[in-house]
N, C-alpha and C positions, 0 to 999 in steps of 0.2 A: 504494500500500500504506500510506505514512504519511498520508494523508489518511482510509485508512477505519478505521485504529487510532483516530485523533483522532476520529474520530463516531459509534464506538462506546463509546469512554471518555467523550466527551460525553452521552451519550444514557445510561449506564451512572450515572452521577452524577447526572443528572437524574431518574433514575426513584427513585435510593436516597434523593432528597432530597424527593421530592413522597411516597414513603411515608414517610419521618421524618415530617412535616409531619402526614398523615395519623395518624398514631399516638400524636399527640398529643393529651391532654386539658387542660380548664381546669375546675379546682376550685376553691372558695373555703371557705376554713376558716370555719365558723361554733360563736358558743362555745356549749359545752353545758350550759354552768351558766345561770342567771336569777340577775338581781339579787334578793336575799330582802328581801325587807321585814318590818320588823318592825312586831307589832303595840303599838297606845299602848291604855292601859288607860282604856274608852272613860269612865269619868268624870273624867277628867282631860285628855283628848282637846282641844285648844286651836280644834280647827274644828268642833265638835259639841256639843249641845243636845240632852240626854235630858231629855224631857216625858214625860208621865203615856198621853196616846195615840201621841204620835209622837216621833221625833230627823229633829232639824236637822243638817243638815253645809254642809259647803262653806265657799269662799273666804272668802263675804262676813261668814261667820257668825265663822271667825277672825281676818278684820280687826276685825268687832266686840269679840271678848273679850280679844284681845291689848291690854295696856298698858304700853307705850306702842304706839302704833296701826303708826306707820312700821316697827314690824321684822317684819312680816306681811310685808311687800312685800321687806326687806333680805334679800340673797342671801348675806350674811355674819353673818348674826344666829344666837345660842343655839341649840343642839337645844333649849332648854327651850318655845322658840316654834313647835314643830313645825318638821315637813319640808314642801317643797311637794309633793311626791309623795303625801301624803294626801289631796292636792285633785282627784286625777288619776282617770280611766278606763280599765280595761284593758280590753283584748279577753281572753272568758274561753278564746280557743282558742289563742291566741299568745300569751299572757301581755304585749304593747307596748301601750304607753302611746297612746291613739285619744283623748283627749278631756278637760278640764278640768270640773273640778264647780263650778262658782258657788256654786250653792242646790241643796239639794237636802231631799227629806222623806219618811221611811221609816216606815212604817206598823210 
């Protein structure tokens, strides 16, 4: 008789614990906001070049106009020398950052 209490209260617990297990989900918070970027008022724009047919942007273009040259690349330099996230690509469906702009030429 004590042995078939014990393997029913075994079996009893095992079943209450493989449905816990079961009833369990895994969520992962994701945030809802997007980082906002602001915009620079493009003739003042430190990595761009408005021409008469076309603008210039990119890296290379605000390594050129920045002076002195090295705070382009300094990760502690001025808001006045841009952001590096100007230089970037987004995905227009996700809004994440997919890709760096060198050079680039907008009709």
């Amino acid at each position: 008789m004590k042995t078939q209490i014990k393997t029913w209260l075994l079996l009893g617990c095992f079943i209450f614990n493989v449905y816990g297990v079961m009833g369990q989900t895994f969520e992962i918070e994701t945030p809802k906001t997007k980082k906002k970027i602001t915009p620079v008022e493009p003739s003042r724009a430190p990595n761009r070049i408005i021409g008469k047919r076309a603008n210039y942007s990119g890296a290379i273009i605000q390594f050129i106009k920045t002076k002195p040259a090295w705070q382009a690349i300094n990760p502690f330099a001025p808001k006045a020398y841009g952001a590096g996230y100007h230089n970037t690509t987004q995905d227009p469906y996700s809004g994440e950052i997919d890709g760096l702009k060198l050079f680039s030429i907008e009709f």
